[in-house]
PyMOL commands that place a pseudoatom at each C-alpha (Angstrom):
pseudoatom trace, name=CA, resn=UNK, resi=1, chain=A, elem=C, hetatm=0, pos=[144.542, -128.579, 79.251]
pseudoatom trace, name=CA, resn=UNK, resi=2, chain=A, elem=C, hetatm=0, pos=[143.311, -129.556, 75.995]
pseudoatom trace, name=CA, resn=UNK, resi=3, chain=A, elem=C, hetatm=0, pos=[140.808, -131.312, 78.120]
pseudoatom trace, name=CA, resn=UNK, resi=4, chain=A, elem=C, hetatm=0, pos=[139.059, -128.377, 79.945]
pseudoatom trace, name=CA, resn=UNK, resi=5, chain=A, elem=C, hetatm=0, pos=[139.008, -126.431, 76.992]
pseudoatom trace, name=CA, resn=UNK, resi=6, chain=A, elem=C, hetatm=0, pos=[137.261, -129.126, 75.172]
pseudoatom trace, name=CA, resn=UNK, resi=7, chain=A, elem=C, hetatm=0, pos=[134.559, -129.279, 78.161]
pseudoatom trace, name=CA, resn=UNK, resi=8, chain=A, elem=C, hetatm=0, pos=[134.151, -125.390, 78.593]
pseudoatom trace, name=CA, resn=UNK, resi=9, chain=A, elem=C, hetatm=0, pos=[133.538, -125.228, 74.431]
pseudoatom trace, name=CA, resn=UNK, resi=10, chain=A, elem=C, hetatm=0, pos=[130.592, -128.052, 74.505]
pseudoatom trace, name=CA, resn=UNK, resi=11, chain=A, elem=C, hetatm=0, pos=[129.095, -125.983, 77.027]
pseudoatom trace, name=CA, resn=UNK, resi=12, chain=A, elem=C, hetatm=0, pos=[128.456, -122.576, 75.030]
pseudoatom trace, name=CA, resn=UNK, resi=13, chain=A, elem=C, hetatm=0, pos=[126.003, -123.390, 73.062]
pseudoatom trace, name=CA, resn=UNK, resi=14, chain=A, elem=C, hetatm=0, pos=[123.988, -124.596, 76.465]
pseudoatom trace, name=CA, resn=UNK, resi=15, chain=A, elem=C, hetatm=0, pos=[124.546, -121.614, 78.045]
pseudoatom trace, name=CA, resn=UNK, resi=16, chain=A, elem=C, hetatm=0, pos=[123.542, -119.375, 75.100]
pseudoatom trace, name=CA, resn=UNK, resi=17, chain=A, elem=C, hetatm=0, pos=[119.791, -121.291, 75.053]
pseudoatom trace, name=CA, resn=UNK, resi=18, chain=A, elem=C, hetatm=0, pos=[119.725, -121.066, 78.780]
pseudoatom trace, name=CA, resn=UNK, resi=19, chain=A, elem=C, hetatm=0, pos=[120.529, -116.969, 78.441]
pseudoatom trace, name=CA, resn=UNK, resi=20, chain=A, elem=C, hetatm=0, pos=[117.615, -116.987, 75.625]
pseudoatom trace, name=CA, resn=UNK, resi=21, chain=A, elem=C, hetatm=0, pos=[115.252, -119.350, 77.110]
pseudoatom trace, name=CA, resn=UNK, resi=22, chain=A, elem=C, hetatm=0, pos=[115.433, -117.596, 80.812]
pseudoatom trace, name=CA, resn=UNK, resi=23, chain=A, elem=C, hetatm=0, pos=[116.733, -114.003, 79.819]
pseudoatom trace, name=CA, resn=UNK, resi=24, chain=A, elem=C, hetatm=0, pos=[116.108, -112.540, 76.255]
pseudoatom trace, name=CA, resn=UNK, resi=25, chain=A, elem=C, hetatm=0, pos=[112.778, -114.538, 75.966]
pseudoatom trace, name=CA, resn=UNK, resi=26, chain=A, elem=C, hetatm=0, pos=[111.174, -113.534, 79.145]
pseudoatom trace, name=CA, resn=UNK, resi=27, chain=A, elem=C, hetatm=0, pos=[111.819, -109.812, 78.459]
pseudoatom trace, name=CA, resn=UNK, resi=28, chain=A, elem=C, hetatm=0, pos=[110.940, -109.830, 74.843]
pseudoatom trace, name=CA, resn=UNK, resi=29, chain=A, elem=C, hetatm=0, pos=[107.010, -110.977, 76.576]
pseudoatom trace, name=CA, resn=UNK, resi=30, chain=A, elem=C, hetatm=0, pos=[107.001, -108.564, 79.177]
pseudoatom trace, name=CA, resn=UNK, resi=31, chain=A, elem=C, hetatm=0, pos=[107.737, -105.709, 77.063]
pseudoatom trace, name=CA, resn=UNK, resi=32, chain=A, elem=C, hetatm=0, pos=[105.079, -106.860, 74.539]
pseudoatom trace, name=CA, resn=UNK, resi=33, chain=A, elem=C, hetatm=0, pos=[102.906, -107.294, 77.475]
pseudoatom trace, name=CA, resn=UNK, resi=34, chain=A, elem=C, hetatm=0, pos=[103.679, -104.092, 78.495]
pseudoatom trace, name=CA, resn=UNK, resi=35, chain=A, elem=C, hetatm=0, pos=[103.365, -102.319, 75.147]
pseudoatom trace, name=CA, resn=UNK, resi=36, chain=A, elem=C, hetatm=0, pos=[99.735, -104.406, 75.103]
pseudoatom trace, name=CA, resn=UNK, resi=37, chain=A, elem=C, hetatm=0, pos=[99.026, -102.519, 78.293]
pseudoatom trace, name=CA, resn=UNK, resi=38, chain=A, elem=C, hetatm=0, pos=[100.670, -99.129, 77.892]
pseudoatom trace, name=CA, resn=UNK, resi=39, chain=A, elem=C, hetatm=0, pos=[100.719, -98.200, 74.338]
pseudoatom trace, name=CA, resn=UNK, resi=40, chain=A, elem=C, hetatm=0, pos=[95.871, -98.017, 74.910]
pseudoatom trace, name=CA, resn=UNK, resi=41, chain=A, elem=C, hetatm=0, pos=[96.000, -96.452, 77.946]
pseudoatom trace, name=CA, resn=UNK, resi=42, chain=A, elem=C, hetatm=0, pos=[98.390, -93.768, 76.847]
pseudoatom trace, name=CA, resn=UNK, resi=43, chain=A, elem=C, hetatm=0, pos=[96.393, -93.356, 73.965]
pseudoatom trace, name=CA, resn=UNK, resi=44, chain=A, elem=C, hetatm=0, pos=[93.142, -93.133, 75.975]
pseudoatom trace, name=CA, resn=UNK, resi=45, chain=A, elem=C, hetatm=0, pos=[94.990, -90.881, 78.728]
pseudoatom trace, name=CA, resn=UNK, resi=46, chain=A, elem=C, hetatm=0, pos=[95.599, -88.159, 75.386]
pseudoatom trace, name=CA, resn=UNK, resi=47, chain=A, elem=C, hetatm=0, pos=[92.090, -89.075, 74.483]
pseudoatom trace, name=CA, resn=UNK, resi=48, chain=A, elem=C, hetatm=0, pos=[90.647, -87.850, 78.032]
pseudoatom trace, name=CA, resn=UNK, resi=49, chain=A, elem=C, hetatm=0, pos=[92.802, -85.130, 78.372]
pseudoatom trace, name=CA, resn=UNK, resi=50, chain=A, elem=C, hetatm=0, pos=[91.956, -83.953, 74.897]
pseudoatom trace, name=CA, resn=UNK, resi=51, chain=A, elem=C, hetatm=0, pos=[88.301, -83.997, 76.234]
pseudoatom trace, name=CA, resn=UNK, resi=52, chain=A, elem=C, hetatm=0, pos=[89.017, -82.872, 79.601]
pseudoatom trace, name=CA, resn=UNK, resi=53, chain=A, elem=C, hetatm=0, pos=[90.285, -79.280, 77.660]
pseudoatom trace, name=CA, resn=UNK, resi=54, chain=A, elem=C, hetatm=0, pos=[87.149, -79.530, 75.224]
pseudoatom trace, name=CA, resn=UNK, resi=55, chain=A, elem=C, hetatm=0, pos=[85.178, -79.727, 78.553]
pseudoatom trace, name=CA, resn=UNK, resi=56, chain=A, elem=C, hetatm=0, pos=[86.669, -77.157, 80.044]
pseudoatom trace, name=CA, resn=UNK, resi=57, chain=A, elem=C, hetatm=0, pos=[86.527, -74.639, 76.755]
pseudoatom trace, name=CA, resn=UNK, resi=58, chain=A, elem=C, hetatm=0, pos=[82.567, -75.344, 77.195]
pseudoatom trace, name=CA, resn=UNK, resi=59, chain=A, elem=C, hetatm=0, pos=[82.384, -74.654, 81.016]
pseudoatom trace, name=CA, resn=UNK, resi=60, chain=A, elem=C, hetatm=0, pos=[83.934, -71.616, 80.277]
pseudoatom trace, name=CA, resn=UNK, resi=61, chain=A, elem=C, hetatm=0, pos=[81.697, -70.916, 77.790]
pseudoatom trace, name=CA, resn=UNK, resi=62, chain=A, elem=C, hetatm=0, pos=[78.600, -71.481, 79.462]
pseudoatom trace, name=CA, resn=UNK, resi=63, chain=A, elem=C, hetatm=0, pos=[79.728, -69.566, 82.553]
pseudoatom trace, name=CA, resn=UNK, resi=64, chain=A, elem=C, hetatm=0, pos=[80.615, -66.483, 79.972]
pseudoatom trace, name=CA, resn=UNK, resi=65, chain=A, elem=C, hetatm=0, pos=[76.770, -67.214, 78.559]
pseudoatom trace, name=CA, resn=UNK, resi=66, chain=A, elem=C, hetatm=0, pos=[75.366, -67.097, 82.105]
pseudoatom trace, name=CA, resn=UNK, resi=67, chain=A, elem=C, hetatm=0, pos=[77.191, -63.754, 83.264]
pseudoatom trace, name=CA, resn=UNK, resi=68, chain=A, elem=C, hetatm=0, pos=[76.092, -62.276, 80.050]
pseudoatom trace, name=CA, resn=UNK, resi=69, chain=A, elem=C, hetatm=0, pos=[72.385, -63.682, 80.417]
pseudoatom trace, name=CA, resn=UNK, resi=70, chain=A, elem=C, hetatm=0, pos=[72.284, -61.897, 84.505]
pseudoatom trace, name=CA, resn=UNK, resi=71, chain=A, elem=C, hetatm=0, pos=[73.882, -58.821, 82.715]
pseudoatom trace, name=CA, resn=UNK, resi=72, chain=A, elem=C, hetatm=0, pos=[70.803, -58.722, 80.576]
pseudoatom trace, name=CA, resn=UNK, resi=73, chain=A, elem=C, hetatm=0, pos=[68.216, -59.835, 82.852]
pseudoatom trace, name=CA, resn=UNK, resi=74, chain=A, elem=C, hetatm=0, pos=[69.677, -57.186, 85.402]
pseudoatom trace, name=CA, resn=UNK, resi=75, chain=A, elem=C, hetatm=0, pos=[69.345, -54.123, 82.544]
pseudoatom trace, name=CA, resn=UNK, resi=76, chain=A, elem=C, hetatm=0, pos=[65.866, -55.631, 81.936]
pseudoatom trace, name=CA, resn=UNK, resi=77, chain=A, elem=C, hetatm=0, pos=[64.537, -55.382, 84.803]
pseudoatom trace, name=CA, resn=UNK, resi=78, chain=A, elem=C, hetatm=0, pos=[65.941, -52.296, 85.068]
pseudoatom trace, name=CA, resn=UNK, resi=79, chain=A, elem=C, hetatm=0, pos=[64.447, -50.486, 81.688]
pseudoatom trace, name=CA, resn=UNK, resi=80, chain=A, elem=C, hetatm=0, pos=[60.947, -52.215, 83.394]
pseudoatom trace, name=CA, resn=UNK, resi=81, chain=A, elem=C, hetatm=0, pos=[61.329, -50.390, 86.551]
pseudoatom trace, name=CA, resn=UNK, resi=82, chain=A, elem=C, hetatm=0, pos=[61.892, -47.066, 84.556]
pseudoatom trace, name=CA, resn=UNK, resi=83, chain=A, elem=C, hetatm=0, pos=[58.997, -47.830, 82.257]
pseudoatom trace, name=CA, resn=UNK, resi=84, chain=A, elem=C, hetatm=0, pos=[56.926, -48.326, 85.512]
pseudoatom trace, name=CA, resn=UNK, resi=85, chain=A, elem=C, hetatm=0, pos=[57.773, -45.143, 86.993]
pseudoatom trace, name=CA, resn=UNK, resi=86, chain=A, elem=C, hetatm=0, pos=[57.668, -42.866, 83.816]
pseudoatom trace, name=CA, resn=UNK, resi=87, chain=A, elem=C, hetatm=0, pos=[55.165, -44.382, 81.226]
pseudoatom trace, name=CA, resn=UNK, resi=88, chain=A, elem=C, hetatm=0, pos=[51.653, -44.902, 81.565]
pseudoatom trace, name=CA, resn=UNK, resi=89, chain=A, elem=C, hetatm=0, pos=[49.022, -47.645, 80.158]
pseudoatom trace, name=CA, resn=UNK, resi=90, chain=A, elem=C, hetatm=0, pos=[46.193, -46.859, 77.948]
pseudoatom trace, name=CA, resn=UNK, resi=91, chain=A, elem=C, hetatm=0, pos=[43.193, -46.616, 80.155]
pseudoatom trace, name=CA, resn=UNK, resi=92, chain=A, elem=C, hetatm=0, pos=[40.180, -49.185, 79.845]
pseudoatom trace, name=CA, resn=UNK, resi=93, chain=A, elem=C, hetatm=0, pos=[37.600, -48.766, 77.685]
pseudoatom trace, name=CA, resn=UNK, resi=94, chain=A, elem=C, hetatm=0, pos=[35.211, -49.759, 80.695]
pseudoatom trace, name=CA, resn=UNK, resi=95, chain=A, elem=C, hetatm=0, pos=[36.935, -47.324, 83.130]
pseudoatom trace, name=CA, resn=UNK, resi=96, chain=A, elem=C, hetatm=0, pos=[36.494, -43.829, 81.816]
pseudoatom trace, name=CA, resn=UNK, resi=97, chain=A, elem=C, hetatm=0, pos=[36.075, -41.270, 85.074]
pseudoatom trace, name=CA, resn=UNK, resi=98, chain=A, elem=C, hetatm=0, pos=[39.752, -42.024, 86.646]
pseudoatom trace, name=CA, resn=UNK, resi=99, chain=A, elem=C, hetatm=0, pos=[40.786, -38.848, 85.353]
pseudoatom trace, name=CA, resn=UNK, resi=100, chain=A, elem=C, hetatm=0, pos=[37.934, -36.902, 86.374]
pseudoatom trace, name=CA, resn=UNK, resi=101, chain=A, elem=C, hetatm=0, pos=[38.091, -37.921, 89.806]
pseudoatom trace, name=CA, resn=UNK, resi=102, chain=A, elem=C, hetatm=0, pos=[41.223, -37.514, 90.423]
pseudoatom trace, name=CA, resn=UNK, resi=103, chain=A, elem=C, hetatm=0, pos=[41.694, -33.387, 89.155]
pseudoatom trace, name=CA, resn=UNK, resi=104, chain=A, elem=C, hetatm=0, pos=[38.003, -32.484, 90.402]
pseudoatom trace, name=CA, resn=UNK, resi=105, chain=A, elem=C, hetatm=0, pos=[38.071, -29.886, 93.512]
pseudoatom trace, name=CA, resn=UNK, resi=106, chain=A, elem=C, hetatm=0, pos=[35.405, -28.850, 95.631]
pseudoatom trace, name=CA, resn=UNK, resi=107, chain=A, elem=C, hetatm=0, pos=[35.023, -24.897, 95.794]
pseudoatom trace, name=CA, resn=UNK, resi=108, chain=A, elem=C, hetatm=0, pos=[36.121, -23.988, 99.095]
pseudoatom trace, name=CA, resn=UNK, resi=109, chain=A, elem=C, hetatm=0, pos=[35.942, -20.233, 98.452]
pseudoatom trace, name=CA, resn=UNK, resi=110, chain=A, elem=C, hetatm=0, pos=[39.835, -20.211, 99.685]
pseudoatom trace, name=CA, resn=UNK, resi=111, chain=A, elem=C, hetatm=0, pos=[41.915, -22.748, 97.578]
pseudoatom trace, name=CA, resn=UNK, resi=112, chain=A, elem=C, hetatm=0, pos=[39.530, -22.940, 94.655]
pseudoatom trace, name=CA, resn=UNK, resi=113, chain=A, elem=C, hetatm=0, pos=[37.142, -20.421, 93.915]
pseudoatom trace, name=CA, resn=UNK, resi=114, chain=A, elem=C, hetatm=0, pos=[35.785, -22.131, 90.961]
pseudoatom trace, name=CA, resn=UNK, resi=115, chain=A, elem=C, hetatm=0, pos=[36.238, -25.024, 88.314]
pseudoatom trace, name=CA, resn=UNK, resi=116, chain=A, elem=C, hetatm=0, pos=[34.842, -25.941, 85.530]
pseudoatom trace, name=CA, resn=UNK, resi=117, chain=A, elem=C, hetatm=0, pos=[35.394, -29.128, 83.821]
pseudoatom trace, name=CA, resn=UNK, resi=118, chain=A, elem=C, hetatm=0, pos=[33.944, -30.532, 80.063]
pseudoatom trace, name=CA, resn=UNK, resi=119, chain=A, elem=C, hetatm=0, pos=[34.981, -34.126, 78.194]
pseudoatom trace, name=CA, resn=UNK, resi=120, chain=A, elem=C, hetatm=0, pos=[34.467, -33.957, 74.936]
pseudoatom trace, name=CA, resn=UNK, resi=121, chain=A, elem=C, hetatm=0, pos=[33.969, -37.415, 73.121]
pseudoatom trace, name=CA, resn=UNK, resi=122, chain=A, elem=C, hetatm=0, pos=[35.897, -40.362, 72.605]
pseudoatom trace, name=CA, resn=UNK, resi=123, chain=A, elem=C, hetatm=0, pos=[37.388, -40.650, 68.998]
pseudoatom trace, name=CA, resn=UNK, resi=124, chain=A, elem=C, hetatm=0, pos=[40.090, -42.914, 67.391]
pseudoatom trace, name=CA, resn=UNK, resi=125, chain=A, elem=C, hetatm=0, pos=[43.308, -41.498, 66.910]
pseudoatom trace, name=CA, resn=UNK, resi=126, chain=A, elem=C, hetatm=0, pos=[45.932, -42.995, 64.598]
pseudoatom trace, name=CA, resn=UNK, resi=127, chain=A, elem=C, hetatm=0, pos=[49.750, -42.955, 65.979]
pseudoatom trace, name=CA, resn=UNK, resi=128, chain=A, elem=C, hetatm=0, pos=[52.063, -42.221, 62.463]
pseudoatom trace, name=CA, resn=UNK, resi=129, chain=A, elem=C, hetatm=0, pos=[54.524, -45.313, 62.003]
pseudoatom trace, name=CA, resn=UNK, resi=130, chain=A, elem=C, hetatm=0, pos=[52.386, -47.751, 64.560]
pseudoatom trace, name=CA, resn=UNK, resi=131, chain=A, elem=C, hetatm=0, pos=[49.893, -50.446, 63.986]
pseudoatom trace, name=CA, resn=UNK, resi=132, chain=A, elem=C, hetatm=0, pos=[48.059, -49.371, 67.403]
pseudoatom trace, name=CA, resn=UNK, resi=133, chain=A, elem=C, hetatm=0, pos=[45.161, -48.473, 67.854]
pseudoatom trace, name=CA, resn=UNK, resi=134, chain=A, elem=C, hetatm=0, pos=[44.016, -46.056, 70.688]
pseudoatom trace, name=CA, resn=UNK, resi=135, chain=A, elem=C, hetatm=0, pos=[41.624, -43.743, 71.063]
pseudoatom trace, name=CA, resn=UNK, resi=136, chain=A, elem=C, hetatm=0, pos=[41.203, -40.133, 72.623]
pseudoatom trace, name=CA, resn=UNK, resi=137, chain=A, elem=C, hetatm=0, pos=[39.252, -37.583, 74.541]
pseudoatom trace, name=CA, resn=UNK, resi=138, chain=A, elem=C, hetatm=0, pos=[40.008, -34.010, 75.651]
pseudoatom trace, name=CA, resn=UNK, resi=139, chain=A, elem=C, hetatm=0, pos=[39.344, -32.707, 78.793]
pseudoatom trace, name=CA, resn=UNK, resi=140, chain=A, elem=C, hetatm=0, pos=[38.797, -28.893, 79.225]
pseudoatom trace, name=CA, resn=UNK, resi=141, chain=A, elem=C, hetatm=0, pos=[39.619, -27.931, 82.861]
pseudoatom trace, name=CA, resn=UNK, resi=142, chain=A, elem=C, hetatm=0, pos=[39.043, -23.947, 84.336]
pseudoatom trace, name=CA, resn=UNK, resi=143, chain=A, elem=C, hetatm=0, pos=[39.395, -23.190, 87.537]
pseudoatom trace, name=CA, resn=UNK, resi=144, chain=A, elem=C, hetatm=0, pos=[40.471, -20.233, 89.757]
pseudoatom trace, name=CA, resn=UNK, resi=145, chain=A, elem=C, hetatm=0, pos=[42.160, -20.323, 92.759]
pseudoatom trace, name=CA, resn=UNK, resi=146, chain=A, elem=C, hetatm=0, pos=[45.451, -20.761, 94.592]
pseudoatom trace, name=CA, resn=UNK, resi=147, chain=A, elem=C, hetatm=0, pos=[49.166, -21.790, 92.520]
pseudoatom trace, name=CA, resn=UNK, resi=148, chain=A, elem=C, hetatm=0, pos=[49.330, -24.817, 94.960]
pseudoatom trace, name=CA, resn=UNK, resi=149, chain=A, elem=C, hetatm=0, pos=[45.241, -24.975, 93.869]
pseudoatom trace, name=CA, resn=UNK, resi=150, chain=A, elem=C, hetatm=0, pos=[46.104, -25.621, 90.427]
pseudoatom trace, name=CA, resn=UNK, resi=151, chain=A, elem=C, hetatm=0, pos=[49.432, -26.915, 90.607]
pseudoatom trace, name=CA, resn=UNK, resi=152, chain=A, elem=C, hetatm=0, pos=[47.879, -30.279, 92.808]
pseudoatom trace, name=CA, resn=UNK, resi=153, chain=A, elem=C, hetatm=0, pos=[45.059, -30.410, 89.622]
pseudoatom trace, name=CA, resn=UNK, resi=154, chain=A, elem=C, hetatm=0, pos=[48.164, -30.545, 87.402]
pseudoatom trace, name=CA, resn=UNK, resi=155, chain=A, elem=C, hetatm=0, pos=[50.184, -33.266, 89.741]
pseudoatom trace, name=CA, resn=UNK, resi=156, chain=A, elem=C, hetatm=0, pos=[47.107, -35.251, 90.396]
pseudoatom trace, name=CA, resn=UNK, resi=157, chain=A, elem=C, hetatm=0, pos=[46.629, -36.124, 86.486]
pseudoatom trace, name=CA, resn=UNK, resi=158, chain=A, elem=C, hetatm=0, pos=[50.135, -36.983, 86.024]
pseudoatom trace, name=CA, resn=UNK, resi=159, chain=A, elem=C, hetatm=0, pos=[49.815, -39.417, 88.742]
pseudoatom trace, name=CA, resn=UNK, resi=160, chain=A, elem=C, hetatm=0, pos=[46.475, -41.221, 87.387]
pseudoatom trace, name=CA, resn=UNK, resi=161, chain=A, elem=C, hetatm=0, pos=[47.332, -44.735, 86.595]
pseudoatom trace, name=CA, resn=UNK, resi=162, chain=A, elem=C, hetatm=0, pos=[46.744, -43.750, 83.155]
pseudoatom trace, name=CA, resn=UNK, resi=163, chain=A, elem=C, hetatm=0, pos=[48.050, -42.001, 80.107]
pseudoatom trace, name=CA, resn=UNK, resi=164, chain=A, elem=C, hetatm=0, pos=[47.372, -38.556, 80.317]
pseudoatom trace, name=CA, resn=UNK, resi=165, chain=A, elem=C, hetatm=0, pos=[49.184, -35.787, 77.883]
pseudoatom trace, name=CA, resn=UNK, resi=166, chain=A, elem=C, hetatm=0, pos=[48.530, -32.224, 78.441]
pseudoatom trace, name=CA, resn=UNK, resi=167, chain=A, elem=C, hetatm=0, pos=[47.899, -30.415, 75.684]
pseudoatom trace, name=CA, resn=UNK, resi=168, chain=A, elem=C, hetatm=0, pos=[47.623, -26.946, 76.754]
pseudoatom trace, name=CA, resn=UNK, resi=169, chain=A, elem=C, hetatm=0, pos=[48.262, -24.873, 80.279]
pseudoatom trace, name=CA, resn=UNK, resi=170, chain=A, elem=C, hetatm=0, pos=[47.921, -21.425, 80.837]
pseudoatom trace, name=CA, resn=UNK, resi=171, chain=A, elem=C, hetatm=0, pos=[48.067, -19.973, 83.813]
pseudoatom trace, name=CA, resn=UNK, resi=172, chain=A, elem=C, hetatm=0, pos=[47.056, -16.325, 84.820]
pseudoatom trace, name=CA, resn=UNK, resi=173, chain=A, elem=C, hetatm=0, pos=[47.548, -13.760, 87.786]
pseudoatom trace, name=CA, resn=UNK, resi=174, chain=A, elem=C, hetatm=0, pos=[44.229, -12.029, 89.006]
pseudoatom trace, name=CA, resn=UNK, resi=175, chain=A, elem=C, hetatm=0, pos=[44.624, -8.664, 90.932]
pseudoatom trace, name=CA, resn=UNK, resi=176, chain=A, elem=C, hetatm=0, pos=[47.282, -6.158, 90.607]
pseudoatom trace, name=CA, resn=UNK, resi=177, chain=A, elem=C, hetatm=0, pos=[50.498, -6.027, 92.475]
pseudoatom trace, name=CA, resn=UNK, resi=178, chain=A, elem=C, hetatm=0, pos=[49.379, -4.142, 95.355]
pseudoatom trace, name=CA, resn=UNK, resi=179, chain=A, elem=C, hetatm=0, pos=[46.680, -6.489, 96.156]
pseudoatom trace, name=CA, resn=UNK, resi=180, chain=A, elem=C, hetatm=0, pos=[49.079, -9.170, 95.350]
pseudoatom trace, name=CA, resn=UNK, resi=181, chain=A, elem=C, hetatm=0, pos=[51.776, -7.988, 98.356]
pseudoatom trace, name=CA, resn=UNK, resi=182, chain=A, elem=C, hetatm=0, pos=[48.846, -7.790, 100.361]
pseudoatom trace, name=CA, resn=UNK, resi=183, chain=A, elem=C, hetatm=0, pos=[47.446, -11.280, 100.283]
pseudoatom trace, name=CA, resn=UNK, resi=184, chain=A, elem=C, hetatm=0, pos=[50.659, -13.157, 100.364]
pseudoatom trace, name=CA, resn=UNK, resi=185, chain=A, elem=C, hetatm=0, pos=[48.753, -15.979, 98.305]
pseudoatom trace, name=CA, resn=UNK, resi=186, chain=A, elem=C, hetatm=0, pos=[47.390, -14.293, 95.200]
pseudoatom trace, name=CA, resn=UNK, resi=187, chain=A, elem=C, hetatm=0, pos=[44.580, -15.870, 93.183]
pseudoatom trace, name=CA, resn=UNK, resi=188, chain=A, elem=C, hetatm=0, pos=[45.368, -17.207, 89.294]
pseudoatom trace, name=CA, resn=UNK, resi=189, chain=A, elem=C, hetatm=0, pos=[43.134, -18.702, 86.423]
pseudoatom trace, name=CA, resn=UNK, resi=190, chain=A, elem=C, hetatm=0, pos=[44.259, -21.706, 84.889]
pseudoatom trace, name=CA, resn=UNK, resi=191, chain=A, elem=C, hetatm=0, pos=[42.857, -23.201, 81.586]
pseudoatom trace, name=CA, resn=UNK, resi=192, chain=A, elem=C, hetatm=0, pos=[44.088, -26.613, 80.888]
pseudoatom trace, name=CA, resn=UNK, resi=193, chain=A, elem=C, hetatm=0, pos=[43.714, -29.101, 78.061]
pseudoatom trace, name=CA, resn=UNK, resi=194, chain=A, elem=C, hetatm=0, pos=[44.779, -32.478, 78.933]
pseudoatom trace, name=CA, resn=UNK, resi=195, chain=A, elem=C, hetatm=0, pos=[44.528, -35.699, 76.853]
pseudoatom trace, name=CA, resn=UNK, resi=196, chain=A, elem=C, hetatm=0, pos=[43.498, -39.005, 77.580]
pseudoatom trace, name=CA, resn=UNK, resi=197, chain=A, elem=C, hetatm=0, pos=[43.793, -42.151, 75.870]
pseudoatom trace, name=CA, resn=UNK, resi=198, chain=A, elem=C, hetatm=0, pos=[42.451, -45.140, 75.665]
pseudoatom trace, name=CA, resn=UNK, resi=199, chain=A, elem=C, hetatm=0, pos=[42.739, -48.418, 74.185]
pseudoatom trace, name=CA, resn=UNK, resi=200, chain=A, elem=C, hetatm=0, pos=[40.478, -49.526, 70.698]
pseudoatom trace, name=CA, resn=UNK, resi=201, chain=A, elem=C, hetatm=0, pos=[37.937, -51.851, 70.624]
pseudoatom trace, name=CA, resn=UNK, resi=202, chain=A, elem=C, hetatm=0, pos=[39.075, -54.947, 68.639]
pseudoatom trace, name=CA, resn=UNK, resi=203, chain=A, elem=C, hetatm=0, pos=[37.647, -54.259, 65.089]
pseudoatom trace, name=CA, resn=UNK, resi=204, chain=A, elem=C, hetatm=0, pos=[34.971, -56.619, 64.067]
pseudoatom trace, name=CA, resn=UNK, resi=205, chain=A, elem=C, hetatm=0, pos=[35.875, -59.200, 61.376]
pseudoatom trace, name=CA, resn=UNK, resi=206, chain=A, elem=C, hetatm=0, pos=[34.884, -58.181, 57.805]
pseudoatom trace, name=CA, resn=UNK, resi=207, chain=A, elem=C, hetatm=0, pos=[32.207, -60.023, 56.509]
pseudoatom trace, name=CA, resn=UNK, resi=208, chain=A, elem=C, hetatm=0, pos=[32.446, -62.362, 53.377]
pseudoatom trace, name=CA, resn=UNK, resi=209, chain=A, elem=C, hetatm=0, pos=[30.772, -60.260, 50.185]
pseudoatom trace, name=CA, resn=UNK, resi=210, chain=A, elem=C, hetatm=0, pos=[27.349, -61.929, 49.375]
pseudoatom trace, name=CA, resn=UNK, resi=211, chain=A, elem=C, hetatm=0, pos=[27.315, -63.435, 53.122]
pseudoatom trace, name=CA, resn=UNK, resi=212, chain=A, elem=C, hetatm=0, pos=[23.675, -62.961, 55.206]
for i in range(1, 212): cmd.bond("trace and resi %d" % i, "trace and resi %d" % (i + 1))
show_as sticks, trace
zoom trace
């Protein structure tokens, strides 16, 4: 008995290097391996999903940007639209008869019994708290005939492709009421004053003092 105790003692100490050689060992290297492996990629994995929310904070970002950029684009060409259809340019200094054409009449005896038109001259005119320059000319219209007579005068200068201003419009009844039940379409006189403008002629440079 003494025996086998003897032989199961001397082999401890084999069986403890065999457990460390083939056990303990082993799995000491594969978790260092493992830690080698792991330990970067989890750092890179917080890395890219730190930059994956960055990314995403920028996309929305931009996308906010563009909505807000169509917003303004849309208004834009909106307040263009609306400046087309209610504002007029300065006429050109080499077309000056667009006006007159358009509110002259031909006296029909019916629809315009007479008109009268005068220009007077072309003359700068300074616009208080703007650097533009522009210039003006008034244009004296009379004429006698019909309301819708002098009313399509009056609609055919607001529609010149210009800027036109009137100034002044009177309009009168001719005949007394009798004649006017009679005729159904009674006569009036109109005197208008409208304005058009123009754009400057670039000023010529100053000359240097003692230049030829």
């Amino acid at each position: 008995m003494n025996a086998s105790f003897a032989s199961i003692s001397s082999r401890l100490p084999r069986l403890d290097r065999d457990f460390l050689a083939w056990g303990i060992v082993p799995a000491m290297a594969a978790a260092l391996v493992t830690g080698l492996f792991a330990v970067p990629n989890y750092v890179r994995a917080l890395s890219l999903q730190d930059e994956s929310q960055r990314l995403q904070a920028v996309s929305a970002e931009n996308i906010s940007q563009r909505n807000n950029l169509q917003y303004l684009e849309s208004n834009v060409a909106k307040l263009r639209t609306a400046r087309d259809r209610r504002c007029r340019p300065l006429g050109d200094q080499t077309e000056r008869d667009r006006l007159l054409a358009a509110i002259t009449r031909p006296t029909d005896g019916v629809a315009v019994h007479d008109q009268s038109i005068r220009t007077g001259t072309v003359a700068a005119h300074e616009i208080p708290g703007s650097d533009l320059r522009v210039q003006r000319r008034t244009v004296d219209v009379e004429m006698t005939g019909t309301f819708d007579a002098v009313f399509g005068v009056i609609d055919a200068a607001e529609d010149v492709d210009q800027l036109v201003t009137p100034r002044m419009i009177e309009i009168t009844v001719l005949g007394d009421p009798i004649q006017l039940a009679q005729s159904g379409n009674p006569a009036v006189r109109a005197t208008m004053v409208l304005d058009e403008w123009f754009t400057a002629p670039a000023a010529a440079p100053a000359q240097k003092a003692g230049g030829r």
